[in-house]
C-alpha positions in Angstrom: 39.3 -4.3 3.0 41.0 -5.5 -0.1 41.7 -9.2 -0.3 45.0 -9.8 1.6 48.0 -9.9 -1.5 49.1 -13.1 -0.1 45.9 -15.1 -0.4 44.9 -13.6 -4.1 48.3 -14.9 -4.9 47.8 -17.9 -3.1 44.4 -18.7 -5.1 45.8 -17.3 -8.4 48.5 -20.2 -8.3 45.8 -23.0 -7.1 43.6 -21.9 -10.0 40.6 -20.7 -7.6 37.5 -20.2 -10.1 38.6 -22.4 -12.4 35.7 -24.7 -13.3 35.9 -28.0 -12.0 33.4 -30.7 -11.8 33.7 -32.2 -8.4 31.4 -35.1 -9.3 34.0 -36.4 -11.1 37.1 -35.5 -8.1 37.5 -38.9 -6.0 37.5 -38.7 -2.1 41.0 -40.2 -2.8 42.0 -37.3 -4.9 40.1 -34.2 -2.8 41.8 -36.0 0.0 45.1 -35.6 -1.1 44.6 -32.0 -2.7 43.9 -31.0 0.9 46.5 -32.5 2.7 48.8 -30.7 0.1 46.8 -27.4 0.8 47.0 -28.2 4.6 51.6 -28.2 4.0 51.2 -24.7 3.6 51.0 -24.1 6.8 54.4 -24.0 7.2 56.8 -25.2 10.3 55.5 -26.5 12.9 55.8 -24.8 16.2 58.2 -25.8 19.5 56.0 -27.9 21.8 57.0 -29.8 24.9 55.7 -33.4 23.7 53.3 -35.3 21.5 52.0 -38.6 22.2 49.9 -40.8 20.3 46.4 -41.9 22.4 43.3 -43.2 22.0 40.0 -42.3 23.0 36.3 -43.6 22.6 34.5 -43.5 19.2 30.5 -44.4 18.1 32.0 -47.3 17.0 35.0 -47.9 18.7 38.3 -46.5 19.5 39.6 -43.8 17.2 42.9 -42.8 17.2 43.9 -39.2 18.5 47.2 -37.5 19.2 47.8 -35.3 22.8 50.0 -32.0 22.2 51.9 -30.7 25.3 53.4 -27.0 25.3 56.4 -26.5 26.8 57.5 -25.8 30.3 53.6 -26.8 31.8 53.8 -26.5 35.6 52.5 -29.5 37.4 49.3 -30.4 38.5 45.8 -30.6 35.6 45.8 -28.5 32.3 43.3 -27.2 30.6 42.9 -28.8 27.3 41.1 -28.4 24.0 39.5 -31.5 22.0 39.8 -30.4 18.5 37.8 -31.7 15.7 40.2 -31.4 11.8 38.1 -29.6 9.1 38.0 -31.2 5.4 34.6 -31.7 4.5 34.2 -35.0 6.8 36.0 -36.4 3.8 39.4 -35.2 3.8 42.0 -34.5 6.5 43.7 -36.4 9.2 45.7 -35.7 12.4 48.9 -35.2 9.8 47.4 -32.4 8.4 46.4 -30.3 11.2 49.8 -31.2 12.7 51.1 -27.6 12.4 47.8 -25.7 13.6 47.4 -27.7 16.8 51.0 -27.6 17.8 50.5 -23.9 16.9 47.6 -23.3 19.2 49.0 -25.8 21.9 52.2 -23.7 22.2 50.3 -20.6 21.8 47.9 -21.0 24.7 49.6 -22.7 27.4 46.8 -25.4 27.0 47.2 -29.0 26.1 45.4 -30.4 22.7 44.0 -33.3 21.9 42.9 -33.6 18.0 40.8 -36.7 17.4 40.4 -38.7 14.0 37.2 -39.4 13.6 35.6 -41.9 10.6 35.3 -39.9 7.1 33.0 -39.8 4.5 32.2 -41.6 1.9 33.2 -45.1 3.7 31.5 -43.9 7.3 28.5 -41.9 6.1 26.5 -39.8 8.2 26.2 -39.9 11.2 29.6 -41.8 11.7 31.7 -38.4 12.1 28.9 -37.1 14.4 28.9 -39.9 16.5 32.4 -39.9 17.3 32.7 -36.9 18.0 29.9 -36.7 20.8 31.4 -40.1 22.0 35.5 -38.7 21.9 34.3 -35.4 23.8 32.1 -37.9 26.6 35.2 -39.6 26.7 37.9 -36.9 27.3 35.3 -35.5 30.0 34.6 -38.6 31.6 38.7 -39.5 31.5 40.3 -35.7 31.6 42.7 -36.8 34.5 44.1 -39.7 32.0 45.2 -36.7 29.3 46.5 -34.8 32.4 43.2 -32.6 32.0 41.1 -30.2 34.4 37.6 -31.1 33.4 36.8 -27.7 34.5 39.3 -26.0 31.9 38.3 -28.3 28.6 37.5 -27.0 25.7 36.4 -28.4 22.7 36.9 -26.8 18.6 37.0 -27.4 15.1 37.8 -26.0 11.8 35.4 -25.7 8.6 33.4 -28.8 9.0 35.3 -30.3 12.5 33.4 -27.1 13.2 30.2 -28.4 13.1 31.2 -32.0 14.7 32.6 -29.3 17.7 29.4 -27.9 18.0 27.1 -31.1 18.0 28.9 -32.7 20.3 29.0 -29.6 22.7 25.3 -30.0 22.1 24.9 -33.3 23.2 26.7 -32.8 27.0 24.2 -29.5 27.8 23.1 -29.6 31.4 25.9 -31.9 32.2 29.7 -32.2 32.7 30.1 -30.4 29.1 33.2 -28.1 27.9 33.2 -25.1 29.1 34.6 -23.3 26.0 34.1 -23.8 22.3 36.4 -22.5 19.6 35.1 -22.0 16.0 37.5 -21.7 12.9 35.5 -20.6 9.7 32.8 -23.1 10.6 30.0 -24.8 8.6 26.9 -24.6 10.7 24.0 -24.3 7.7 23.9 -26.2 4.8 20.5 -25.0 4.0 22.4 -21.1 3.8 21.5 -18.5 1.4 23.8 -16.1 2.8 25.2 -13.2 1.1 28.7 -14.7 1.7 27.7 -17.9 0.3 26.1 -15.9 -2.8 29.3 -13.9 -3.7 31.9 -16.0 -3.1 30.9 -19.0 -4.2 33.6 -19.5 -6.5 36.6 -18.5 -6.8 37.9 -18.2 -3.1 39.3 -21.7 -2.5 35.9 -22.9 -0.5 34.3 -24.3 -4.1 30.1 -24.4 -3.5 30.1 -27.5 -5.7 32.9 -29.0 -3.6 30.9 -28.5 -0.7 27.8 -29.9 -2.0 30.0 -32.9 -3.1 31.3 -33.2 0.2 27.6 -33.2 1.4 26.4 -35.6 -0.7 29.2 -38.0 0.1 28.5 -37.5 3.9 24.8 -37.2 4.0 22.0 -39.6 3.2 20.2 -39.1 -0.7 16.8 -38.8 1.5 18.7 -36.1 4.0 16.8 -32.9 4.9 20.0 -30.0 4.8 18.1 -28.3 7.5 18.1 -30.5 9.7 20.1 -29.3 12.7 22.2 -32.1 13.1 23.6 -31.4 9.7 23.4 -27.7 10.2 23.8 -26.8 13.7 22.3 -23.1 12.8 18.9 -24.5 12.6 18.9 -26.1 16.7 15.6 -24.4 18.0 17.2 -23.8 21.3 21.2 -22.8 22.3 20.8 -21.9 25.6 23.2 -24.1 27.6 26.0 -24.3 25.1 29.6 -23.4 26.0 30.9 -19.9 25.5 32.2 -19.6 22.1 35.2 -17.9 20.8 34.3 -17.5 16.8 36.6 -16.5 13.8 35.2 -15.8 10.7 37.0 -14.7 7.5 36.0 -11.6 5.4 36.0 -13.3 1.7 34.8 -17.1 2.7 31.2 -18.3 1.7 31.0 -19.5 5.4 31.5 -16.3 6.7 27.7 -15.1 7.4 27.1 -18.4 9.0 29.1 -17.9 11.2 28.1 -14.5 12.9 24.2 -15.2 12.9 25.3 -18.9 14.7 27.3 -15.7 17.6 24.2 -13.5 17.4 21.7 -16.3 18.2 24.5 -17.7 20.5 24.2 -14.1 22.5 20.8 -13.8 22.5 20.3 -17.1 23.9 22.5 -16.1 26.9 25.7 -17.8 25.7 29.2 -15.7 26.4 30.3 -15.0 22.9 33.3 -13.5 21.3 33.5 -13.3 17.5 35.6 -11.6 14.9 35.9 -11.3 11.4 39.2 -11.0 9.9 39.3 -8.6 7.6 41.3 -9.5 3.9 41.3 -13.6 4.9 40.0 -16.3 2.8 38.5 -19.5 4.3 41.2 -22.0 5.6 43.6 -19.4 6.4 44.5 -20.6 9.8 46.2 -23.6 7.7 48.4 -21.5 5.2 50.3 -19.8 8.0 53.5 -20.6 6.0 52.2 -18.5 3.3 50.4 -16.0 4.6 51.8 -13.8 7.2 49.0 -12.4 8.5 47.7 -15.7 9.0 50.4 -16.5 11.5 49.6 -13.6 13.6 46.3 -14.4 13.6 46.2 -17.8 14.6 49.1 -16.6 17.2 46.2 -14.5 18.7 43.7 -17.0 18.3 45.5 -19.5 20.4 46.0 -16.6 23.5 42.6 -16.0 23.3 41.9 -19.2 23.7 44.1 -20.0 26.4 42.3 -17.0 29.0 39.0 -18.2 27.9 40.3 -21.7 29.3 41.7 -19.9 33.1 38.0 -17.6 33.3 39.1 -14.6 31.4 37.4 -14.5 28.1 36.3 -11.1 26.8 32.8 -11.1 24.8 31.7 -9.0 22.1 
C-alpha cells in the first residue's frame, strides 16, 4: 500500500533523502537528533509506577528502569527486558520512555528497559555483553523485579533488536526467556536485501548512517557476517524463544526481518511475524505523530502480553 500520509509528511519535514555525510555527524550530534526523533512519540501512557534499578552489566552495573501497569494483582508478573534501539550509539532509557510505558500498560506485563554502554566510547562487544549479562541477571533475580521467570520476555527495537536476540542466544538450553519481541530489527549487516536496495535513502533509516553506526561500534578488522554482529548468519536457531516480529513495509530492515521468522520456523521455533503495511522504520516511536502507529504499538503490546500467559498465535 501507499506510504502512510503521516510518515511521508513526517520524512518530508526531517528532510529524508537529503544528502548528508554522516562521517562528518558526531555521536554527540546523531545522539541528540534521535532523542529529538524519539519526542515524537507523543504522551506517555498511565502506568501504575516506575522505579529506577540496577541490574548486572559485562562490566558492571548498568542502570535500568522497572515499569509497572496499573491495577497488577498480587503475586509474580510476567516481565519483558527490553533492549533501546539507536544504532548502539544513540538512545537512552529517556527516550524509549513513552514506548515502554506504552507496552507496559498495554500488556499487563511489567518492563524493565536496560542502558547498556554505547558506541563509540564502549565499542564492540560492550553493548553485547551487557546485554547477555542484564538478561542472566533479571533470570537469575526475577523474584527481585517482582518477576515469574517462567513469563520473561526479552525485546528490542532496531539495533536493541539485535542485542535481544544475542542475548536470547546465549541462555539456549537453560533458564532463557521464554518469549522474544522484535521491533524493525537489525539482524544482517552483511544484507543485500531488496528492502535495503530500495530504500536506502530517503525513508528516515539512512544506509550511510547505519554504516557509520557500524563503524563506530565494530572493530576496522570486523567481519559484518559474523553472527554476533548479524544474528541472521547463527548456523543454528533451534532453541531460541518464540518470537513475536514486526516489520515495517518501507524500512531497509524490513527483509531481514522475515528471513530471520522463516529460518526461525523452520528451525522449530513458534513464530509470529507481520509486516505493517504503509510504516516506515521507527514508527513504534512517532506514535504522537502517526496515528496508525499508536494502534499498532497498542496491538503490539496485547500480543505480547498473551504470548507472556501461553497464548501466542503463530503465523
Amino acid at each position: 500500500m501507499p506510504i502512510d500520509p503521516q510518515a511521508a509528511r513526517l520524512m518530508a519535514m526531517l528532510g529524508a533523502g537529503r544528502a548528508t555525510d554522516w562521517r562528518q555527524v558526531t555521536a554527540a550530534e546523531r545522539r541528540q537528533g534521535f532523542a529529538a526523533l524519539m519526542r515524537m512519540a507523543g504522551t506517555a501512557p498511565a502506568i501504575g509506577g516506575r522505579d529506577d534499578v540496577t541490574v548486572r552489566g559485562g562490566a558492571g552495573p548498568l542502570p535500568a528502569r522497572l515499569y509497572r501497569p496499573a491495577g497488577e494483582p498480587p503475586g509474580p508478573r510476567p516481565g519483558l527486558v527490553y533492549f533501546h534501539g539507536g544504532g548502539l550509539v544513540a538512545g537512552d532509557l529517556d527516550t524509549h520512555e513513552t514506548l515502554c510505558r506504552g507496552l507496559a500498560a498495554g500488556s499487563g506485563c511489567r518492563l524493565l528497559s536496560v542502558a547498556y554502554r554505547l558506541a563509540p566510547e564502549h565499542r564492540y562487544p560492550a553493548a553485547a555483553d551487557d546485554a547477555a549479562a542484564a538478561l542472566a541477571d533479571v533470570m537469575d533475580r526475577a523474584g527481585s523485579f517482582g518477576l515469574d521467570p517462567a513469563r520473561v520476555g526479552v525485546g528490542g527495537d532496531s539495533a536493541g533488536g539485535t542485542l535481544a536476540v544475542l542475548a536470547a542466544s546465549g541462555l539456549r538450553g537453560g533458564a532463557g526467556p521464554k518469549v522474544q519481541l522484535l521491533l524493525c530489527p537489525v539482524l544482517d549487516m552483511a544484507s543485500a536485501t531488496d528492502s535495503r536496495r530500495a530504500f536506502a535513502r530517503g525513508h528516515l533509516l539512512d544506509a550511510d548512517m547505519m554504516a557509520r553506526d557500524f563503524a563506530d561500534y565494530a572493530p576496522d578488522t570486523a567481519d559484518v557476517a559474523d553472527p554476533r554482529l548479524s544474528p541472521l548468519r547463527m548456523p543454528d536457531l533451534a532453541g531460541l524463544p518464540a518470537a513475536l516480529i514486526h516489520t515495517a513495509e518501507y524500512d531497509p530492515l524490513r527483509d531481514e526481518g522475515a528471513l530471520f521468522a522463516g529460518r526461525l520456523a523452520a528451525a522449530g521455533v513458534p513464530v509470529a511475524h507481520r509486516c505493517h503495511p504503509g510504516m516506515i522504520h521507527h514508527f513504534y516511536g512517532l506514535t504522537g505523530f502517526i496515528p496508525a502507529a499508536k494502534a499498532i504499538v497498542a496491538e503490539i503490546a496485547r500480543e505480547l502480553g498473551a504470548a507472556l500467559d501461553g497464548d501466542m498465535r503463530v503465523g
